[in-house]
C-alpha positions as CSV (number, residue, x, y, z in Angstrom):
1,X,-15.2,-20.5,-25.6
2,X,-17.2,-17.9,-26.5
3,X,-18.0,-16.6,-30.4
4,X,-15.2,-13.8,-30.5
5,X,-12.8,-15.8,-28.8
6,X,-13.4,-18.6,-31.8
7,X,-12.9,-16.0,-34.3
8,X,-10.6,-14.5,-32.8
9,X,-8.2,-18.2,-32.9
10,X,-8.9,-18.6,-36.1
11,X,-6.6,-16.2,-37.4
12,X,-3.6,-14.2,-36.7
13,X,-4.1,-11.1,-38.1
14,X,-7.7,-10.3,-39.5
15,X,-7.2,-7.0,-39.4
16,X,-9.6,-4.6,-41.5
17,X,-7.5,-2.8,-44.9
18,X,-8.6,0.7,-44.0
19,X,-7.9,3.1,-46.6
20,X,-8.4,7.1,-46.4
21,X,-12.1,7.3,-46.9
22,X,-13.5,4.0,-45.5
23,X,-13.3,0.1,-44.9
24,X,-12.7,-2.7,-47.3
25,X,-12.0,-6.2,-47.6
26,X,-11.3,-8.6,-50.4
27,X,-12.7,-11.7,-51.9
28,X,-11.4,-14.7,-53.0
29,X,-9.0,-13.2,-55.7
30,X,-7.7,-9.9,-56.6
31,X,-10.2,-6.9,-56.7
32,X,-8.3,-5.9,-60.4
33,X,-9.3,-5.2,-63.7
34,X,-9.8,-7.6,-66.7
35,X,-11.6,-8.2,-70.0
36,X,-14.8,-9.1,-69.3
37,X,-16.7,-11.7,-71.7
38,X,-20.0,-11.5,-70.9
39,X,-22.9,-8.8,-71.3
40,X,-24.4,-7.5,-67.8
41,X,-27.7,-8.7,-66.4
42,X,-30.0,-6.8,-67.3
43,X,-33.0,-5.6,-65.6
44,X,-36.8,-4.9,-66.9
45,X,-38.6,-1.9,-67.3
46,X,-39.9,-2.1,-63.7
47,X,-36.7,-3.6,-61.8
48,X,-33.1,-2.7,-61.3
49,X,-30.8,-5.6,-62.4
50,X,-29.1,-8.1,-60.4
51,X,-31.7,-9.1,-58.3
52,X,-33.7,-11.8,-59.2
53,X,-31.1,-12.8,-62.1
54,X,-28.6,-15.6,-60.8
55,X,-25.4,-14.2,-58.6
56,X,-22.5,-13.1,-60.8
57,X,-19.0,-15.0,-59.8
58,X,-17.1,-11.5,-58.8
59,X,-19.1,-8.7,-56.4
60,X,-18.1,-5.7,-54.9
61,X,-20.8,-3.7,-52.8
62,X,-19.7,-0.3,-51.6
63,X,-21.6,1.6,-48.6
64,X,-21.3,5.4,-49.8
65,X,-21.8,8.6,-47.6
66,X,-23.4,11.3,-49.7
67,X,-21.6,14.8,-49.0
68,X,-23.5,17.1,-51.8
69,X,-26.7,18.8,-50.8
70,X,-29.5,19.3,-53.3
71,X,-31.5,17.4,-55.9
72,X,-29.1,18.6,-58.7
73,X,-26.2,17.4,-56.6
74,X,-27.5,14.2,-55.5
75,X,-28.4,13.3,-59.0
76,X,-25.0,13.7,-60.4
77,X,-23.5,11.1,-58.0
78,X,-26.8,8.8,-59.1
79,X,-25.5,9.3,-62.4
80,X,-21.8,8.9,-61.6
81,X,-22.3,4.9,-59.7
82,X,-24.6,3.9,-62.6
83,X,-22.5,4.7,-65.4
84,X,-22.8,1.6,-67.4
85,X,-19.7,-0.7,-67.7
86,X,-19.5,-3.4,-70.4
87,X,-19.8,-6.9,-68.5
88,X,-20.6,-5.3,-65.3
89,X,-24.2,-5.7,-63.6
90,X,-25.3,-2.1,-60.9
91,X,-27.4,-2.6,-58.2
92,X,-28.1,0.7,-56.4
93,X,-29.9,0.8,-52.9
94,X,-31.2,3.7,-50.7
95,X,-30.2,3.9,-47.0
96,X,-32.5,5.2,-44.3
97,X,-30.1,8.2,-43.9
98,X,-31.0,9.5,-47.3
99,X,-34.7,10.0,-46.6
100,X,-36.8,12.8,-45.7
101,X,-35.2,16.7,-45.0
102,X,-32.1,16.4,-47.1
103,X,-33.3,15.9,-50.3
104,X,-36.7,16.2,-49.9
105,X,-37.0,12.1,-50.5
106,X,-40.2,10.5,-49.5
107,X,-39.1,7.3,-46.5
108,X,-40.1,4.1,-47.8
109,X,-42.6,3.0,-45.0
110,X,-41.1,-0.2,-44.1
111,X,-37.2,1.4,-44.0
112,X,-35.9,0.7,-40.8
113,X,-32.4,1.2,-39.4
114,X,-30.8,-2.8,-39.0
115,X,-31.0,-3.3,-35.7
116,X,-28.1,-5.5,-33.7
117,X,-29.7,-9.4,-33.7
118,X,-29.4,-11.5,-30.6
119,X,-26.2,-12.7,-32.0
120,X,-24.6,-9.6,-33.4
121,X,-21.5,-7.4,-32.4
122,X,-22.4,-4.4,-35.4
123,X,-19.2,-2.4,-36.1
124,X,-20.7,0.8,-36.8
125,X,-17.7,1.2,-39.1
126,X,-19.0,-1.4,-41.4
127,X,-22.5,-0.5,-41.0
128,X,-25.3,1.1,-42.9
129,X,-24.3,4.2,-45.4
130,X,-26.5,6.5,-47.7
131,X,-26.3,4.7,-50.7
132,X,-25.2,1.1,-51.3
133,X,-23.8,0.4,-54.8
134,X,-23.1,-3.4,-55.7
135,X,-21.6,-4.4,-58.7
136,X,-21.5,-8.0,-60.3
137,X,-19.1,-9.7,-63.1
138,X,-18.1,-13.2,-64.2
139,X,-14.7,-11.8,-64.2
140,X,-12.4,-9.5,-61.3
141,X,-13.6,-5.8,-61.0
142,X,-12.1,-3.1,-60.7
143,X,-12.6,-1.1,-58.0
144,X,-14.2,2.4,-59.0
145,X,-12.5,5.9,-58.9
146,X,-13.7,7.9,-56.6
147,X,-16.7,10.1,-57.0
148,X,-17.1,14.1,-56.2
149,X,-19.7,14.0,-53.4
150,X,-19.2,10.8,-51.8
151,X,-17.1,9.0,-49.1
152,X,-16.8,5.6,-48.9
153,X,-18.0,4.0,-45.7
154,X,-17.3,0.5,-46.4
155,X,-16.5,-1.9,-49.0
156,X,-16.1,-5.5,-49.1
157,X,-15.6,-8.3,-52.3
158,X,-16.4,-11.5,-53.0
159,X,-16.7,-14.1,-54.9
160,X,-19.6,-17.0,-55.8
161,X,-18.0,-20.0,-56.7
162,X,-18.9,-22.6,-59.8
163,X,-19.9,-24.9,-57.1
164,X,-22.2,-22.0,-55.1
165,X,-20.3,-23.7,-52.2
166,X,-19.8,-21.1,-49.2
167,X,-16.5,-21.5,-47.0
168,X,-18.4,-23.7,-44.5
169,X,-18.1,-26.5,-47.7
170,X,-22.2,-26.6,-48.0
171,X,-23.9,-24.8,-51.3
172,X,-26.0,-21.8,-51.1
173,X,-29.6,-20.8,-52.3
174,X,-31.2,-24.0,-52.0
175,X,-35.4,-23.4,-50.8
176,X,-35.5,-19.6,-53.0
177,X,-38.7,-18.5,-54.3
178,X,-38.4,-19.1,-57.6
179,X,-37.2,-15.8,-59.2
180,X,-39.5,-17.1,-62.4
181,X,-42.7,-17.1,-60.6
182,X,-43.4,-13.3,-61.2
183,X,-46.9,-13.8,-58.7
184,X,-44.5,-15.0,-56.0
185,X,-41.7,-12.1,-56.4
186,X,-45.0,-10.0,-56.2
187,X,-45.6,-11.0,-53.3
188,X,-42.6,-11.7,-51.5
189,X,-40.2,-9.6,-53.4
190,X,-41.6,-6.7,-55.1
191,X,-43.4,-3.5,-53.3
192,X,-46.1,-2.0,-55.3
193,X,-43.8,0.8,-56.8
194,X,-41.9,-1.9,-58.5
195,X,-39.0,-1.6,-55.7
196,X,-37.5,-4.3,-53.3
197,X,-35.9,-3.9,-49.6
198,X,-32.6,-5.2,-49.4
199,X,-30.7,-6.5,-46.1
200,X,-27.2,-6.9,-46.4
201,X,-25.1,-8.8,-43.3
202,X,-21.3,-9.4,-43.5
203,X,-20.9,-12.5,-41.3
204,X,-17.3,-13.6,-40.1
205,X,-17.0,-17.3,-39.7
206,X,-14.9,-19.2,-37.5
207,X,-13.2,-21.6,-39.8
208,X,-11.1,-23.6,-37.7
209,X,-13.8,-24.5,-35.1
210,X,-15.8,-25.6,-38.0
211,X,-13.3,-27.5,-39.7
212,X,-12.4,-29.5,-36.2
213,X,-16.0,-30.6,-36.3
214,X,-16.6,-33.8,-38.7
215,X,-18.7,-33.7,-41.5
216,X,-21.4,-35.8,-39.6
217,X,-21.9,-33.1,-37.3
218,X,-21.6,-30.2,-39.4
219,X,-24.4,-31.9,-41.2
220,X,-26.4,-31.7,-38.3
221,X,-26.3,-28.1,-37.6
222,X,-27.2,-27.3,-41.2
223,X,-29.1,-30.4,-41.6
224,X,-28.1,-31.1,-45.3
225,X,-25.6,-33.2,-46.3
226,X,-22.9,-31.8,-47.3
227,X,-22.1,-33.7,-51.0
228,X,-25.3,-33.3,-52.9
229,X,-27.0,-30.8,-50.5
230,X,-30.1,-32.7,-50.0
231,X,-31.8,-32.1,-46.8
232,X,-30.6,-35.0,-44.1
233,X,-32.9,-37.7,-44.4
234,X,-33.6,-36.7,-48.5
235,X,-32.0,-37.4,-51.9
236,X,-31.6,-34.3,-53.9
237,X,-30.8,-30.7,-52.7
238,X,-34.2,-29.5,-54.1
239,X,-36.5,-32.3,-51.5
240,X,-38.7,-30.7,-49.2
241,X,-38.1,-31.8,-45.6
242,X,-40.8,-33.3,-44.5
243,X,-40.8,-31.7,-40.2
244,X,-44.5,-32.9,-39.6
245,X,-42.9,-36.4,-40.1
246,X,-39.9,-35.5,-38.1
247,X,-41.2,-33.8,-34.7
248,X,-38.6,-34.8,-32.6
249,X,-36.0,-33.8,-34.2
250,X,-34.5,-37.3,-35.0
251,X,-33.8,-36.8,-38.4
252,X,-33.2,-33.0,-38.7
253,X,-32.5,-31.7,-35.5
254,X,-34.7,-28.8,-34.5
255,X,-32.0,-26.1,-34.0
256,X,-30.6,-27.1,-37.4
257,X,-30.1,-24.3,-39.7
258,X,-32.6,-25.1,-42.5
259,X,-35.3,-26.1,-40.2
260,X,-34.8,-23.1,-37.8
261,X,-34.2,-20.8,-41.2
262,X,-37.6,-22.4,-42.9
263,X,-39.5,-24.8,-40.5
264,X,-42.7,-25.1,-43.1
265,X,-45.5,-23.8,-41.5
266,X,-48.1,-21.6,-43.1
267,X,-46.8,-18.8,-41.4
268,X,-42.8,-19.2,-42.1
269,X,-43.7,-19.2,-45.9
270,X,-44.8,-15.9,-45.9
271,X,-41.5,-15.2,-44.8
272,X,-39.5,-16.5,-47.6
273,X,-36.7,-14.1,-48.7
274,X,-35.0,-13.9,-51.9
275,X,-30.9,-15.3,-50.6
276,X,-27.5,-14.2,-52.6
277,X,-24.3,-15.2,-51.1
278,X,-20.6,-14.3,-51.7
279,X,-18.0,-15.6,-49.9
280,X,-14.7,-13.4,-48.5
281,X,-11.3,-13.9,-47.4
282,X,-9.3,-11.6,-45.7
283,X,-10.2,-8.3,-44.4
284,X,-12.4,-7.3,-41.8
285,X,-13.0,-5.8,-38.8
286,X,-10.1,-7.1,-35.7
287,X,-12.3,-10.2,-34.3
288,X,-13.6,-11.3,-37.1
289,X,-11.8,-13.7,-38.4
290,X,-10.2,-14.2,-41.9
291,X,-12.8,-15.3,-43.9
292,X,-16.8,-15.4,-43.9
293,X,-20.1,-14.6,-46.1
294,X,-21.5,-11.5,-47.6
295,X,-25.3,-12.3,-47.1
296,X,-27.8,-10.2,-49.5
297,X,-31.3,-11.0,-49.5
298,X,-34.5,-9.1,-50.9
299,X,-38.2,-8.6,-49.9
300,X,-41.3,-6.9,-49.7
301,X,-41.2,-6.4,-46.0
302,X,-38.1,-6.8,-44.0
303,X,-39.7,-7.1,-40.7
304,X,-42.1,-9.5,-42.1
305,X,-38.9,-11.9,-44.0
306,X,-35.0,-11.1,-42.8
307,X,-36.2,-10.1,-39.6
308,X,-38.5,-13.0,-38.8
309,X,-36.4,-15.5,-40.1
310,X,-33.7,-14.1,-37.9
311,X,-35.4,-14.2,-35.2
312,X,-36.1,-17.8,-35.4
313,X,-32.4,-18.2,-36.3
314,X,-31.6,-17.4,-32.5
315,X,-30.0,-20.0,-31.1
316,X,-29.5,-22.0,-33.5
317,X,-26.6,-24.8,-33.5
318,X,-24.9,-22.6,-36.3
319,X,-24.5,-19.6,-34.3
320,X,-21.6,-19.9,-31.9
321,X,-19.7,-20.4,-35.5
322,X,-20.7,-16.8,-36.7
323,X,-20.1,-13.3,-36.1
324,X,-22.7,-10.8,-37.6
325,X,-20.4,-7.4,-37.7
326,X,-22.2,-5.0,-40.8
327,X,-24.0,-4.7,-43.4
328,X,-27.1,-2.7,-43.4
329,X,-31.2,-2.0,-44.1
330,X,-31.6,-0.6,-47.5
331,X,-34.3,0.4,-50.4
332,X,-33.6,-1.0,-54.2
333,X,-35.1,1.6,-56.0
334,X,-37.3,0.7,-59.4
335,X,-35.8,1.3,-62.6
336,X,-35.8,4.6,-64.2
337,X,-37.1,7.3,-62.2
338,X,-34.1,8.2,-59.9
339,X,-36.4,9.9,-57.3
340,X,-39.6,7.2,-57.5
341,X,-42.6,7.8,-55.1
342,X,-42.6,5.4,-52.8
343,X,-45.8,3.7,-52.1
């Protein structure tokens, strides 16, 4: 059975919410207002927040279409998505359809347009945009009023849990670059103007194929287990696998997730990307299933870490289990400046 066809059994009706002006789907729990207790994340004098500061519980990320013209215009809307909201954490990214004629905007040099993967089936739908907003809360948001000059493209929410478990049952972010290390995020996170590249990919996941498999072998195709997260073979989530040790295969099998994902050469740890995850249920393109990931991840090059590490990701025993749809290449701007040169 092919991918689709597993997706497409594990629900009955995964059908996208489309509303007047775009796409959206929901996360695990109401998309609503509420009180929120805590201060946003904030960013430094360099960097935007919500990047290198630990994933909020609640997320909403919003793919935009610009419809002003001019500098004036387009720094209105800037203004407009990064009105600050008490408890709430912006993140505001730059696609490559904002660049060059239209406003003048210099291209980031390493802004490409996401490309389909091996694996993917892009819904154009649910797919790039001209500015990506993403907000973060530990409590439900409320999704924003509409703004003069924009059209939403897509939006999706979701939500980290307490146990950074994903729907699969295994915890996400284990093997980041630590976010403390400033000379690593300068050199794997961080382009010279103080700005990042993001990658976003919305990933449906075929939950009852996984579920029929038993936890023995859904331990092999990530190759952690799946109580403590420790890599197969280890003790503790944070143990580095130990491949040269292991060439076979016998302990972590080589198309296993984390091995494929980070096999621990010189050359695959200049690769490293900085990984946020939100889960989502409900919602979605027909096809897709009814629940999956929201996968956001930052660096310097995106060539040189998503799109490497996806590339060795091909094939891998995890695949058949997901369904890449959307998402999207963008820029994360610096802080400050709204129009930055871009270096």
């Amino acid at each position: 059975m092919g991918r689709r066809s597993l997706l497409l059994a594990a629900t009955s009706g995964g059908v996208g919410l489309a509303t007047g002006c775009g796409h959206s789907a929901s996360g695990g729990g109401p998309v609503t207002g509420g009180s929120p207790a805590v201060e946003p994340r904030a960013g430094t004098a360099t960097h935007q927040p919500g990047i290198v500061s630990p994933p909020l519980a609640y997320t909403l990320l919003t793919a935009y279409d610009v419809t002003v013209t001019g500098r004036d215009g387009l720094t209105a809307v800037l203004r407009a998505v990064t009105a600050p909201q008490r408890g709430h954490t912006v993140t505001v990214s730059w696609g490559l359809s904002l660049f060059g004629t239209r406003f003048g905007l210099p291209h980031p040099p390493l802004l490409t347009s996401m490309p389909a993967f091996t694996a993917d089936v892009l819904d154009q739908a649910w797919s790039h945009g001209d500015l990506l907003v993403q907000i973060q809360s530990e409590n439900p948001i409320t999704t924003p009023a509409g703004v003069a000059g924009l059209t939403v493209r897509w939006r999706i929410a979701g939500r980290h849990a307490a146990t950074a478990r994903n729907h699969f049952g295994f915890r996400e972010g284990a093997g980041n670059p630590d976010p403390a290390d400033r000379e690593l995020m300068d050199d794997l996170i961080w382009e010279p103007g103080g700005g990042t590249y993001q990658v976003v990919r919305l990933i449906g996941m075929a939950m009852p194929s996984w579920e029929s498999e038993p936890v023995a072998a859904q331990e092999r195709i990530i190759g952690r287990h799946r109580d403590n997260g420790a890599p197969l073979g280890g003790e503790r989530e944070q143990d580095t696998p130990d491949y040269t040790a292991d060439p076979d295969g016998v302990t972590i099998a080589l198309d296993a997730h984390i091995r494929r994902a980070n096999p621990r050469t010189a050359d695959s740890q200049a690769n490293r990307i900085l990984r946020r995850g939100w889960s989502y249920t409900g919602g979605g393109p027909p096809g897709t299933g009814d629940a999956g990931q929201i996968f956001v991840c930052y660096q310097r090059d995106p060539e040189k870490g998503f799109a490497a590490t996806q590339h060795r990701l091909a094939g891998e025993a995890m695949e058949k289990y997901l369904l890449p749809f959307g998402g999207g290449y963008f820029f994360t701007p610096p802080a400050g400046d709204p129009f930055p040169p871009v270096t």
